[in-house]
C-alpha positions as CSV (number, residue, x, y, z in Angstrom):
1,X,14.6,135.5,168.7
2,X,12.3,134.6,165.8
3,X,8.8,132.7,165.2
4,X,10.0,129.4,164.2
5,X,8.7,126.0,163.8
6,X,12.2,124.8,163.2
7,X,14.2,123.8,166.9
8,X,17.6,125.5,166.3
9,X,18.5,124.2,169.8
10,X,18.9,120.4,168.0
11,X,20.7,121.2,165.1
12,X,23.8,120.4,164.3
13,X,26.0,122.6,162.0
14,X,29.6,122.7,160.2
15,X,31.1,126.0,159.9
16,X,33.7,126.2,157.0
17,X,35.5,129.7,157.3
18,X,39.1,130.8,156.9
19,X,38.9,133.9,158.7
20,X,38.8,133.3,162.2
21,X,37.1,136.5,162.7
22,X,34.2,135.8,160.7
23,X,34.1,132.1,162.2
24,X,33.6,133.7,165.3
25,X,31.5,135.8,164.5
26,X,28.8,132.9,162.4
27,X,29.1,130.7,166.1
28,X,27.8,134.0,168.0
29,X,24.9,134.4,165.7
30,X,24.3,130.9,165.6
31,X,24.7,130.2,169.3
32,X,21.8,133.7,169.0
33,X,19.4,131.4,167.1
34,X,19.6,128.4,170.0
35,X,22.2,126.5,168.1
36,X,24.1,124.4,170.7
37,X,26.2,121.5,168.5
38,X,28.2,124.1,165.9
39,X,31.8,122.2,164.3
40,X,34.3,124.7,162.7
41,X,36.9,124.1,159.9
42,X,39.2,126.3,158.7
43,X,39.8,124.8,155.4
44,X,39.0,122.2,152.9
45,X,41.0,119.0,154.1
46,X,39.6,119.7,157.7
47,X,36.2,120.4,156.8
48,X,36.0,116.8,154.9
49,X,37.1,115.3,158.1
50,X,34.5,116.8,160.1
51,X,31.8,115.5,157.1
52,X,32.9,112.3,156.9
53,X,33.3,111.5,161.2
54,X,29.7,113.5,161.7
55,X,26.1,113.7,160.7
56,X,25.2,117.6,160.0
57,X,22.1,119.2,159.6
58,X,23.6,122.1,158.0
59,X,27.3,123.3,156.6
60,X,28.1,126.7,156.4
61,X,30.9,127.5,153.6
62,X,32.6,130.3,152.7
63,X,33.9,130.1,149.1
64,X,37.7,131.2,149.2
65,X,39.5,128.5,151.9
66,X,42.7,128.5,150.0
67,X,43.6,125.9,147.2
68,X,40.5,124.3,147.2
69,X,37.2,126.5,147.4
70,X,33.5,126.0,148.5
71,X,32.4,124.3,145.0
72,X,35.3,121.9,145.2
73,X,34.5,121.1,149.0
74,X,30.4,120.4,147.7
75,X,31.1,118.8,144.6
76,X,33.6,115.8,146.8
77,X,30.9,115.2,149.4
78,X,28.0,115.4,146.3
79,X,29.3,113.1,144.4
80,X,30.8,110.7,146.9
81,X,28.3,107.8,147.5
82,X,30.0,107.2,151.1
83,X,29.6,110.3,152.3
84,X,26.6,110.4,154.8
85,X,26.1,113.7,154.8
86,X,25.8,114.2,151.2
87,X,22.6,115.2,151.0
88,X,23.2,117.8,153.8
89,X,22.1,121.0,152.7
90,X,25.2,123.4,152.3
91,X,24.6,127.2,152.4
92,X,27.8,129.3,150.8
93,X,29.1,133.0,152.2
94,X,31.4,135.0,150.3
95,X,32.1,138.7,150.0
96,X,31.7,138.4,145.7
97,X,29.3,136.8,144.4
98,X,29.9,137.3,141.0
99,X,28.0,135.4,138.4
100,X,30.9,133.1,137.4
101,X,31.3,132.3,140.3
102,X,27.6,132.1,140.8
103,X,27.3,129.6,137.8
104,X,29.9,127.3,139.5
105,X,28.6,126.7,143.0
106,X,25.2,125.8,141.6
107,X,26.6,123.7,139.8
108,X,28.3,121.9,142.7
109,X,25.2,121.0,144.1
110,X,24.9,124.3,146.4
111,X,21.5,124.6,148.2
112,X,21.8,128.5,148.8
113,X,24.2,131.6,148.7
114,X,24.8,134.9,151.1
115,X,26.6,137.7,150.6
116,X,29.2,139.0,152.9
117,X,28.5,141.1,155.0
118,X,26.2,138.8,156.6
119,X,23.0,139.9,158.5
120,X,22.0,137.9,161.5
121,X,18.2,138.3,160.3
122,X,19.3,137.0,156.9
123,X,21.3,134.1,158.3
124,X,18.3,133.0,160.2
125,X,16.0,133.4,157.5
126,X,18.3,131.3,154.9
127,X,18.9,128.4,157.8
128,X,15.2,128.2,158.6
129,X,14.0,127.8,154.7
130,X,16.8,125.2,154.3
131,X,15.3,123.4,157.4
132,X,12.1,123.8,157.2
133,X,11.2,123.6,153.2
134,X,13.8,121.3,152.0
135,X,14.5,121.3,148.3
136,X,14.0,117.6,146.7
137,X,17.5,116.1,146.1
138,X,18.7,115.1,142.4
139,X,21.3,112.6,141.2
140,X,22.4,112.2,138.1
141,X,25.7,111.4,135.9
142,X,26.6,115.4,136.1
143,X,25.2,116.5,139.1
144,X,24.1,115.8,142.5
145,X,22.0,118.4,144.3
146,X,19.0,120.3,144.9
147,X,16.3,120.8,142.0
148,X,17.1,124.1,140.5
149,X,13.6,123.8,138.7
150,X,11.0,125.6,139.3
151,X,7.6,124.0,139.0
152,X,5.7,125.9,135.9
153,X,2.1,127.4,137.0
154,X,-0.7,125.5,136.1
155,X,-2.3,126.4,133.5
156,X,-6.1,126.7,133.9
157,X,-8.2,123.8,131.9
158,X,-11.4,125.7,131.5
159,X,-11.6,127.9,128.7
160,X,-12.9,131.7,129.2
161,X,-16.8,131.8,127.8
162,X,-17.7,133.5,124.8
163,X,-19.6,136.3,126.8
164,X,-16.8,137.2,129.5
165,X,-14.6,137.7,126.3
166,X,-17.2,140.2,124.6
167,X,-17.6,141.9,127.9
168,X,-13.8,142.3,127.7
169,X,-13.6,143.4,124.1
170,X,-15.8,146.2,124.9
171,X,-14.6,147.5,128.0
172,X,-10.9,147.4,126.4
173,X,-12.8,149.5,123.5
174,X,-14.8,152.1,125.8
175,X,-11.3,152.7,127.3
176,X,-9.4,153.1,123.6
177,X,-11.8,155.6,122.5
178,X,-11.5,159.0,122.6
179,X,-14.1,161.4,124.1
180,X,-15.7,163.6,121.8
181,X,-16.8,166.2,124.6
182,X,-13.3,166.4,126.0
183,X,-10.2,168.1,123.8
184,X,-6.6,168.4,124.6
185,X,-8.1,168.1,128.4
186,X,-10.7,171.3,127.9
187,X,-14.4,171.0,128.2
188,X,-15.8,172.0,125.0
């Protein structure tokens, strides 16, 4: 379907959904992109089953599954030392992201967020950049995820020399000044 360097074909992939509908429809796109090993859960206390008795390469969670949501589901495998997939990176759908709710999944140690209605392209695109340009992987006391820093530019060592700042200084003035043969826009 898609340019890739990333084999879809080999990955393996947990899909958390309550709507069985829209589970359906994630396997069809995924089985679109090559993926052949896809595991579905309709809610929390299935999903940790499925993370604790298999290695994934990717989970797939929607946010509303009933009591317990996406950010409860990320935070348990996150923090749980046993858990062998806890590193896994997790990609969350729901239909509204709002930014409280925004605030809370990143905090949970979410990799990356969709909103419903889901694209195919846009699926692709967010599985391939989990894949293929992992995020490093932090743990500390109050939280266990991805880096949400960004690295700062570098900032250039060499200073600018004296006569590239005149040249500056006067072009910036050339361009201030008014011109004396032209007023209002007329030719005098």
């Amino acid at each position: 379907m898609y340019k890739t360097n990333v084999d879809f074909s080999g990955l393996r992939i947990l899909v958390v959904e309550n709507h069985e509908l829209m589970r359906r429809l994630l396997g069809e796109m995924l089985r679109g992109f090559g993926v052949r090993h896809v595991r579905y859960a309709h809610d929390v206390p299935g999903a940790i089953e499925h993370i604790y008795g298999a290695r994934f390469d990717v989970v797939i969670l929607d946010f509303f599954l009933g009591e317990l949501d996406g950010a409860d589901f990320a935070k348990h495998i996150r923090f749980d030392e046993d858990c062998c997939n806890r590193m896994v990176p997790i990609l969350l759908i729901t239909g509204m992201p709002d930014h409280h709710k925004v605030m809370r999944v990143l905090d949970a140690g979410i990799n990356a967020m969709l909103a419903k209605p889901i694209a195919a392209k846009d699926l692709y695109h967010r599985i391939h950049a989990l894949i293929a340009k992992p995020q490093p992987f932090i743990i500390t006391n109050d939280y266990v995820g991805p880096q949400r820093s960004r690295k700062k530019p570098a900032i250039s060592k060499r200073r600018p020399r004296p006569a590239l700042l005149a040249a500056s200084a006067r072009r910036r003035a050339r361009r201030e000044m008014p011109n004396p043969a032209h007023e209002d826009g007329i030719l005098i």
